[in-house]
C-alpha positions as CSV (number, residue, x, y, z in Angstrom):
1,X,117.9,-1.6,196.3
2,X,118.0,2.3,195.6
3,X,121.1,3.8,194.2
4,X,123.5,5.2,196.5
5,X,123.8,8.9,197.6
6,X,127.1,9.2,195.3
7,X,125.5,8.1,192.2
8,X,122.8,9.7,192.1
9,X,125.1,12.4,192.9
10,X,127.0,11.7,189.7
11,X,124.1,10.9,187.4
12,X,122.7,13.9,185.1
13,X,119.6,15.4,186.2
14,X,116.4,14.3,183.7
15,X,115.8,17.6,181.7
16,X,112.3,18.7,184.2
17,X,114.9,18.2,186.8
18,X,117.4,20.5,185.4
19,X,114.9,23.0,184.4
20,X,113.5,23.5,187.8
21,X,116.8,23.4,189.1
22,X,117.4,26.6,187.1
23,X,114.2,28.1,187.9
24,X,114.8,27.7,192.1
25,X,116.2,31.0,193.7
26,X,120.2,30.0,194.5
27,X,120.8,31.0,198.3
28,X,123.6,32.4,197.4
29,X,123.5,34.4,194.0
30,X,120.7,36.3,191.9
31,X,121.2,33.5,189.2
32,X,121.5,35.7,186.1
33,X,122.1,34.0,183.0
34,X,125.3,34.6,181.1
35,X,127.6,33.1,178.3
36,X,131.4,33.9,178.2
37,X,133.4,34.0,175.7
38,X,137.2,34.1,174.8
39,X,139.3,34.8,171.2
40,X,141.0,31.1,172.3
41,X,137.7,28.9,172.5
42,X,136.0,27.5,169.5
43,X,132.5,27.8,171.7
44,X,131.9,30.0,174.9
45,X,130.3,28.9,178.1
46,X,127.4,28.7,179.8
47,X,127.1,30.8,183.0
48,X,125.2,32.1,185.7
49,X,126.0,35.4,187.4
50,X,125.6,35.1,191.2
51,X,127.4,38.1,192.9
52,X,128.9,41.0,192.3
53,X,131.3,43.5,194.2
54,X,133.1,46.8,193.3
55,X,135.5,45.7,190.5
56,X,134.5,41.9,190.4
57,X,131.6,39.8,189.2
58,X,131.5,36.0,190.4
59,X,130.2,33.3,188.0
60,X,128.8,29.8,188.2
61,X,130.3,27.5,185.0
62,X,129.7,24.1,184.2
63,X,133.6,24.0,183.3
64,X,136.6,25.1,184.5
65,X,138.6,28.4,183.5
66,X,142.1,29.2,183.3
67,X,143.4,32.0,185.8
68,X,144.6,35.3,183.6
69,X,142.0,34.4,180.7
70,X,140.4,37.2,178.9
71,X,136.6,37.0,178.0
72,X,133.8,38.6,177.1
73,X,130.9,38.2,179.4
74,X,127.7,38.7,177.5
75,X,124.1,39.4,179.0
76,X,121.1,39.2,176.8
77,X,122.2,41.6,174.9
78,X,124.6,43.5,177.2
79,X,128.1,42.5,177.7
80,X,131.7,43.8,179.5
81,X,135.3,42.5,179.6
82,X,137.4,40.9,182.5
83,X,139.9,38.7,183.3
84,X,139.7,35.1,185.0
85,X,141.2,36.4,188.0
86,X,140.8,32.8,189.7
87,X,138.9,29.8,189.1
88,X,137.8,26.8,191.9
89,X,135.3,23.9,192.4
90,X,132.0,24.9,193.5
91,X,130.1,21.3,194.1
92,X,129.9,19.7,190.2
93,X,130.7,23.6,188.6
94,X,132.8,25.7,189.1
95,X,132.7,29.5,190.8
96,X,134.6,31.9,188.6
97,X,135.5,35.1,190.0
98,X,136.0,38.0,187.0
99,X,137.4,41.3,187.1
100,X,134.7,44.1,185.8
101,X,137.0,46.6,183.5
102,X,136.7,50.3,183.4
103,X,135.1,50.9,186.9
104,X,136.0,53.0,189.9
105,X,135.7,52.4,193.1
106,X,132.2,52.6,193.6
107,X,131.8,49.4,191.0
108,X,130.1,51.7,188.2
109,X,131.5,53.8,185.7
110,X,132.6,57.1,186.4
111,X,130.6,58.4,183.5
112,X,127.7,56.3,181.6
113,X,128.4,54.1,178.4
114,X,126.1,54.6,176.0
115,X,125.5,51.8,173.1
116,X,126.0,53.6,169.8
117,X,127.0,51.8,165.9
118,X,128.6,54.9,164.0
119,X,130.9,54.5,161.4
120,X,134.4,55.9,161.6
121,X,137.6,56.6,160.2
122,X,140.6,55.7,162.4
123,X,143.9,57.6,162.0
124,X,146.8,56.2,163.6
125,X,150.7,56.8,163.7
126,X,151.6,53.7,162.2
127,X,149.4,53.8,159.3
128,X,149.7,56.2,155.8
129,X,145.6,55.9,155.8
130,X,143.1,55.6,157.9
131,X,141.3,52.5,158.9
132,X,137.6,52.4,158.5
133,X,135.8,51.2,161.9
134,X,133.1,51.8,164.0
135,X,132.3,53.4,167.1
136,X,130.5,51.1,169.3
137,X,129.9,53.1,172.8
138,X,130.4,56.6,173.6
139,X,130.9,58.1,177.4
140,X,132.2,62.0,178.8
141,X,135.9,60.3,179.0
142,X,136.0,57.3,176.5
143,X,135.0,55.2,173.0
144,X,134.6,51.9,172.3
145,X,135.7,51.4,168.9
146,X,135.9,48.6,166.5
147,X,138.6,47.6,163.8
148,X,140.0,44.8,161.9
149,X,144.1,46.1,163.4
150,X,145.2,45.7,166.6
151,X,146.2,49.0,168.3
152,X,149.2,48.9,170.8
153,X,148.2,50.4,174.2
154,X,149.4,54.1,175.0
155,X,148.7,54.8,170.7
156,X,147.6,58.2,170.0
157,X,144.9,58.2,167.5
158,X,141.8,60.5,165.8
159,X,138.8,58.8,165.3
160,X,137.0,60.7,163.1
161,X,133.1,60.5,162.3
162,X,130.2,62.4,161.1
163,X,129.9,65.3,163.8
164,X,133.2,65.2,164.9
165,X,137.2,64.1,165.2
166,X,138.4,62.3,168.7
167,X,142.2,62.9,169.5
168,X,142.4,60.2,172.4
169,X,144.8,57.0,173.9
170,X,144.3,53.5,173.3
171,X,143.8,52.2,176.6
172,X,143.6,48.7,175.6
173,X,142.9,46.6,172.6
174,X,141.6,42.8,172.6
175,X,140.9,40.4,169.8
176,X,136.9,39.3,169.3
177,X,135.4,36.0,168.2
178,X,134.7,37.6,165.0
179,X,138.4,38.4,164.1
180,X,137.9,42.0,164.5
181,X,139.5,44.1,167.6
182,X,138.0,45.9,170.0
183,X,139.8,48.6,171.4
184,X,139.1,51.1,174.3
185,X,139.6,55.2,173.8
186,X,140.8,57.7,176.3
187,X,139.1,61.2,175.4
188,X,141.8,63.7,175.4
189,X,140.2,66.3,173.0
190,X,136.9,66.7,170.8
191,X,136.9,68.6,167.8
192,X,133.2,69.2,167.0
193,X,131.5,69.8,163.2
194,X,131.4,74.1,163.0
195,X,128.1,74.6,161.4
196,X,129.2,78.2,160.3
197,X,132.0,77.0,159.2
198,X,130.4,74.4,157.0
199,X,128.0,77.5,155.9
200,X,130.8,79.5,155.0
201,X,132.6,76.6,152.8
202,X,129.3,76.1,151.0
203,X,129.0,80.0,150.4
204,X,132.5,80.3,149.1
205,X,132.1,76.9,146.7
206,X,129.0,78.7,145.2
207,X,130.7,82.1,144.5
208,X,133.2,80.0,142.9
209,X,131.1,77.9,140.8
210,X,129.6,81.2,139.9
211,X,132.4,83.3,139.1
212,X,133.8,80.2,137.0
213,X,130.4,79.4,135.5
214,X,130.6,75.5,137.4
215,X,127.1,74.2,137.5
216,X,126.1,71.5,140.3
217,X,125.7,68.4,138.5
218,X,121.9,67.6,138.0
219,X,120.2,64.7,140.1
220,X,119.2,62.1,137.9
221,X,115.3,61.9,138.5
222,X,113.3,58.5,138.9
C-alpha cells in the first residue's frame, strides 16, 4: 500500500528532488538565493528572496525568525541590513518579511552606494585618539564605516582618510559576526586634500631644510 498524502508530505525530499525543486520557477517569487545572518546566531540561514516592495524584502527560510531581529541579508557578494519585521508559516518554511534600510520611498537609495575598502582614522568625542577603521561604502550623503567600538546614534565624528576628513552623524551602529561594528555616516561636511596647499608645505619644509642645512634622509637602495 503507498504511503499516505501526509507522509510523504512529511518525509524529506531525496537530494535530485530537492535540487529540482530549487531549480523550478516559484509562482510566486524570483527565487534568489540568500543567507542571513544575525550577531545572536552561531550559524546564519538559508534563504530565498521572493519579493520585494519599496522598503521591504520578503524571504523564504527553512526556520523560523523572531519579530524585531536584526540581520544581515547577504547576496553572492552583495548584502543590506533589516529588521525581522514579522515572521509566519509558509507550507514547511517559513515567509519572512524584512525591512530594507536606508531607502526612500521609491525603494532605492536616494544616492548610489558604492563598494569601497579605504583605511581610516575615526575621531570621536568620547575618545582622546582616534580609532583606526575602514571605510566600506561611500554615497553623495553617507559612509559605511567599520570599527572594532560601538558608536552611539546621533555621535558627531571625523572620519579622516587619504584624500580627505568627513565631519558627519552616526546614524546607526550594529554589531557584525566578526565582532567588529558597523556603523552608518550622515555627510554633514567634506574637507578635501588642498593640492596647493600640500605644494606649499613641501616648499616651505625644503627652504627650511635648506636654510638649516637638514638633508632628506637617503633611501636605502636594494
Amino acid at each position: 500500500m503507498p504511503p499516505s498524502p501526509e507522509k510523504l508530505q512529511n518525509q524529506p525530499p531525496a537530494k535530485e528532488d530537492a535540487e529540482a525543486i530549487t531549480r523550478q520557477p516559484h509562482p510566486h517569487g524570483i527565487r534568489l538565493g540568500a543567507l542571513v545572518i544575525s550577531p545572536t546566531w552561531e550559524v546564519g540561514v538559508e534563504a530565498l528572496i521572493l519579493e520585494f516592495t519599496p522598503g521591504e524584502v520578503i524571504l523564504l527560510l527553512d526556520d523560523p525568525v523572531t519579530a524585531k531581529t536584526h540581520v544581515s541579508v547577504q547576496v553572492n557578494t552583495c548584502s543590506f541590513y533589516g529588521e525581522i519585521l514579522f515572521c509566519e508559516p509558509e507550507g514547511s518554511r517559513w515567509k519572512a518579511h524584512i525591512s530594507f534600510d536606508d531607502t526612500d520611498a521609491s525603494g532605492l537609495r536616494r544616492t548610489p552606494r558604492f563598494p569601497v575598502r579605504i583605511p581610516a582614522r575615526i575621531f570621536t568625542p568620547t575618545n582622546d585618539l582616534p580609532i583606526e577603521g575602514l571605510i566600506l561604502d561611500v554615497s553623495g550623503e553617507g559612509l559605511g564605516i567599520e570599527l572594532a567600538q560601538l558608536l552611539p546614534p546621533k555621535t558627531n565624528i571625523a572620519v579622516q582618510s587619504d584624500e580627505n576628513i568627513a565631519l558627519g552623524e552616526v546614524r546607526h551602529c550594529r554589531e557584525l559576526p566578526s565582532g567588529f561594528y558597523r556603523a552608518g555616516v550622515v555627510l554633514r561636511h567634506i574637507i578635501r586634500k588642498d593640492r596647493d596647499l600640500q605644494k606649499a608645505e613641501s616648499g616651505w619644509m625644503n627652504k627650511l631644510g635648506a636654510r638649516f642645512g637638514i638633508k632628506r634622509p637617503d633611501r636605502s637602495k636594494g
